[in-house]
N, C-alpha and C positions, 0 to 999 in steps of 0.2 A: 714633832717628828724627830726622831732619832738621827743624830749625825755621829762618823766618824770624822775626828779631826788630826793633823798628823802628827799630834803629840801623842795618843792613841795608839795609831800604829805604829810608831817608833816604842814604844811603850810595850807591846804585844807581840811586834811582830821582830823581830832583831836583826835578820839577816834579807830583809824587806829587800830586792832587785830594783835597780835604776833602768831607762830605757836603753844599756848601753848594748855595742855587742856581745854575743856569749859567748866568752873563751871557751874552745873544744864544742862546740853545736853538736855535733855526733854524738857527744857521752849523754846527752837530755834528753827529756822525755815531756811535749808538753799536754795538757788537758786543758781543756775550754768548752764554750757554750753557751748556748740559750734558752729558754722556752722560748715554743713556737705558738705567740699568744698576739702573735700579729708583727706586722712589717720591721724591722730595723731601722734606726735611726741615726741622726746625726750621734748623739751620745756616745751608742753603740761603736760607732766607727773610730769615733778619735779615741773612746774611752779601753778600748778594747782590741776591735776587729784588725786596727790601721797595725796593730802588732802584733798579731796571730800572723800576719801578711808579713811582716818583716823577719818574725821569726822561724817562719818556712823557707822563707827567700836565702837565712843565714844556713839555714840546713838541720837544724832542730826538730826532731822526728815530734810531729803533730797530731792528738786525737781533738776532732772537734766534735762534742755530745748534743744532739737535738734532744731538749729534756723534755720530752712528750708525757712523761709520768707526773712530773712536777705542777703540769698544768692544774692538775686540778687541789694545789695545796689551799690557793686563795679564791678558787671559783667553784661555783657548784656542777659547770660542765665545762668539759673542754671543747668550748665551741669552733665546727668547721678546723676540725684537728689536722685533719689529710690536707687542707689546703695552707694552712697555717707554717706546716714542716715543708713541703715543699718550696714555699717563698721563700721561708730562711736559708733554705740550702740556695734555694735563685739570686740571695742577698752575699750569703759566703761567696760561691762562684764570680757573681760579678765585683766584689771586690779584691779580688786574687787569691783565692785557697785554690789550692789545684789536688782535686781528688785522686791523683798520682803521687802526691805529696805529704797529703793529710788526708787520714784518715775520718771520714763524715758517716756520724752514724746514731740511732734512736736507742733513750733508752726502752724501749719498749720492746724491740732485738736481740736484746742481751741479757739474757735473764740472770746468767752468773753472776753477774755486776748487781743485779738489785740484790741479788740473795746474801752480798756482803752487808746490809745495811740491818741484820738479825744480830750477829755479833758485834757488830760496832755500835750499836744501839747500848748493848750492856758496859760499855766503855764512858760511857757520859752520861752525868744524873740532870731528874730532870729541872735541877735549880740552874745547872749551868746552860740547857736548850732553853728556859722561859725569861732569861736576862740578857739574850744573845738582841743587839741593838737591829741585826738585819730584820731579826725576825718578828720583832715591836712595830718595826717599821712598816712588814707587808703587811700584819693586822691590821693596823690602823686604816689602811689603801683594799682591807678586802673587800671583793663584793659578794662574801654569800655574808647569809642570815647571820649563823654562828661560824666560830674556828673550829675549823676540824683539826683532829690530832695528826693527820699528815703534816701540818704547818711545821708542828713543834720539829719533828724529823729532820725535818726539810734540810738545817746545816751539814746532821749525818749520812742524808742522801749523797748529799753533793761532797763528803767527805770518801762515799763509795767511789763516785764519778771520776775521783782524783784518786784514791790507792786502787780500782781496778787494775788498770794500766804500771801502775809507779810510775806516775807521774813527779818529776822534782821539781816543775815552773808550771805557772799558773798565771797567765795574763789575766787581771781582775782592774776593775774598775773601784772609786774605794770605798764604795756602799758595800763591795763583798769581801771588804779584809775579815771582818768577824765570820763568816762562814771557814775563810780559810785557814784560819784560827783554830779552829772546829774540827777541821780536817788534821792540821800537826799534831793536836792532842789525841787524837782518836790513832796516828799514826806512833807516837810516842808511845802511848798506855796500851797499844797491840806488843809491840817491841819486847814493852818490857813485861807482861803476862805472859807474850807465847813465844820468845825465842828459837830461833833452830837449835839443835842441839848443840850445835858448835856455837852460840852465843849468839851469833850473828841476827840481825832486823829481818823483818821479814818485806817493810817497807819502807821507804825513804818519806823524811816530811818536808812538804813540799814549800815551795818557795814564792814570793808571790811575785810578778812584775809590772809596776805600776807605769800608766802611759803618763807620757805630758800633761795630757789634757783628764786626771782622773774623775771626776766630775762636771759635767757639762751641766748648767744649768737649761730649765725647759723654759718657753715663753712667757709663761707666768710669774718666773725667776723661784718657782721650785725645784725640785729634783726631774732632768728628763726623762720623761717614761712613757711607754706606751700609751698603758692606764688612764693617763689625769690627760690626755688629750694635749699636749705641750710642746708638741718634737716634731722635726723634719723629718716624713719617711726618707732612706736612700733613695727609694723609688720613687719620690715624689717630682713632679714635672715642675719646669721651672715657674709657670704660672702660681702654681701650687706652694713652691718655697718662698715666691715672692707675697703673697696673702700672708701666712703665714709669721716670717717674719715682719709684717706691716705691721702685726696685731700685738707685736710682744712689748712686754710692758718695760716701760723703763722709767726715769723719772723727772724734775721739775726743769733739772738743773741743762741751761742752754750746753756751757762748753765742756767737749766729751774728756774724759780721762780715764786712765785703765787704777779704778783703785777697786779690787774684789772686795775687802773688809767695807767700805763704807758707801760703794756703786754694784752694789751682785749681778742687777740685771745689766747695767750698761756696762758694765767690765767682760760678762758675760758672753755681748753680742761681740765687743773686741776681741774675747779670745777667739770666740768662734773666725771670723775674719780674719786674724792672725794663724791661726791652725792651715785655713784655705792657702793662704798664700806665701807660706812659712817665713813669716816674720814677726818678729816683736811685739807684743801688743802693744808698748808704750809707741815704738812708733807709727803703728796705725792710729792710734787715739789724736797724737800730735799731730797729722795729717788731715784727721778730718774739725778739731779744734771748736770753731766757735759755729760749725756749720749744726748741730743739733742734734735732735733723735732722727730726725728724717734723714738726715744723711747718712747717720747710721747705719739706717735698715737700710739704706738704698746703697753701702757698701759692704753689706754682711751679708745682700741678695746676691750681687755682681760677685761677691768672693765665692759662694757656695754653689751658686749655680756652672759657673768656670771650673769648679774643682771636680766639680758629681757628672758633670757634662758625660767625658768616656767610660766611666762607670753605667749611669745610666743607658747610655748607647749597648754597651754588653749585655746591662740586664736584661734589656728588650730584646734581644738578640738570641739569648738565653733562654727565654721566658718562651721562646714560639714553642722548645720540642721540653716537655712536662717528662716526656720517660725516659728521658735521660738524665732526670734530676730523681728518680726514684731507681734504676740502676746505681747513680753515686752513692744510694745510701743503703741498696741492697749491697755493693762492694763493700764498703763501707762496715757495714753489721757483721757481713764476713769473717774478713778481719780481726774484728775488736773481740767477738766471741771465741775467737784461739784464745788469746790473751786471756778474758775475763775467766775463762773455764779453768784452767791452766792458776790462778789467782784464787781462784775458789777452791781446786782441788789441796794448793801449798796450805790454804789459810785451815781446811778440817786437818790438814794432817799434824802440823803444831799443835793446833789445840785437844787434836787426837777423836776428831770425829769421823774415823776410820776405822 
């Protein structure tokens, strides 16, 4: 399996964003999202969601994309699609996106926004889409027969997703720095082919901001993912998160310590626990000492269960009226289709397909 490591993105990425706050929130523009290919997760949250949520809160003008199209790059169907989009939006809501604030909406809505992904396609060959590590990676993890060539697209879809809007931050987790990678070159090599006639860009390249926690390990101590069956849904009950982590694997060694290089899974369940209750992992690890794996899990349950408690209380709460989560994403679609129309129309007029 393909990994990014942070000499990589230091490496590619140059002006990579830390989780600080954003000097002038107003002057940005952020893009984000998911497929709706099943519930959210602990990963999701800390790797991501937990600062989409901060960075609405700082005032940073928000699109969040349910990628309903993308579904089916590694599956043969998109299965239970309608129910799928509306939990995601049930998962944003309950953990603090406020549909007054951030803009939630499908790409499936938006048709301007796909129709960018014709010329940006001829912007990138296809040696540089079949060496891209994301997209090695979701091979590897697919479940149809063969790849389909939607796959290969896939980084310059999500390169659409981010210069519809002019987007310039991009909260990503850091399995998706090579996508967003994808997206500055495709915004670069527009720039500098279709210029306005005053010289000027027609888009900004976009910036990335990595959380704390950018990869969460799953309980098998691979990558957390829906897919491989690994992860604590948000919505999972505490019963539920307590199995769960009962079952995650760690290893021989009695007394616990936070070392990631040479402990992944039990460094792993310490960060998570450390995340919960915003402290240190070395001091968690020191606290629980010579008590085991069992105490482990029996502090990385009490930590996540405490933390998701009024999360999950909203999301049930949330969860009773369904047409109110299909209003947010009809406003939503609203919205973004001003925008993406408006992007499509500038982007024929440089290139002079008017």
């Amino acid at each position: 399996m393909a990994t990014v490591t942070a000499t990589t993105v230091t490496a590619t990425t140059s002006d990579l964003l830390a989780p600080e706050p954003i000097d002038d929130p107003g002057a940005h523009r952020v893009l984000t999202g998911d497929r709706p290919t099943g519930p959210l997760h602990l990963g999701h949250y800390f790797g991501t969601l937990h600062n989409r949520v901060r960075l609405q809160d700082q005032g940073v003008e928000m699109f969040v994309l349910v990628a309903d199209y993308q579904v089916i790059t590694d599956r043969d169907l998109a299965d239970r699609l309608a129910e799928h989009t509306e939990n995601l939006v049930l998962d944003y809501l309950a953990a603090g996106l406020d549909p007054e604030r951030a803009t939630i909406f499908a790409h499936s809505a938006v048709p301007a926004l796909n129709q960018l992904l014709l010329p940006f396609l001829s912007l990138v060959s296809v040696a540089e889409l079949s060496r891209n590590p994301t997209v090695k990676d979701e091979i590897a993890h697919s479940s149809q027969a063969a790849v389909n060539g939607l796959m290969f697209t896939y980084p310059v879809h999500q390169a659409a997703d981010i210069l519809f809007c002019k987007a310039d931050l991009v909260p990503v987790g850091q399995d998706q720095l090579p996508h967003l990678e994808v997206a500055r070159t495709v915004a670069r090599r527009f720039n500098e082919r279709y210029p306005h006639a005053d010289g000027s860009a027609v888009f900004p390249r976009p910036r990335a901001l990595l959380s704390e926690a950018p990869m969460l390990l799953g309980t098998d101590g691979g990558k957390m993912s829906k897919s491989r069956g690994n992860a604590v849904a948000l919505g999972a009950t505490e019963d539920e998160t307590a199995r769960i982590i009962r079952g995650a694997k760690t290893d021989t060694e009695r007394r616990i310590s936070y070392d990631p290089e040479n402990r992944p899974e039990v460094s792993g369940l310490v960060l998570l626990a450390a995340l919960c209750q915003d402290r240190a992992p070395g001091a968690i690890a020191e606290e629980i000492g010579d008590g085991g794996a069992a105490a482990l899990k029996r502090t990385v349950t009490e930590a996540v269960n405490e933390y998701f408690r009024p999360m999950r209380a909203r999301r049930a709460e949330l969860g009773a009226d369904r047409g109110h989560l299909r209003q947010v994403l009809r406003d939503g679609a609203e919205r973004a289709n001003v925008i993406a129309d408006a992007t499509l129309a500038e982007v024929r007029q440089v290139m002079g397909a008017i």
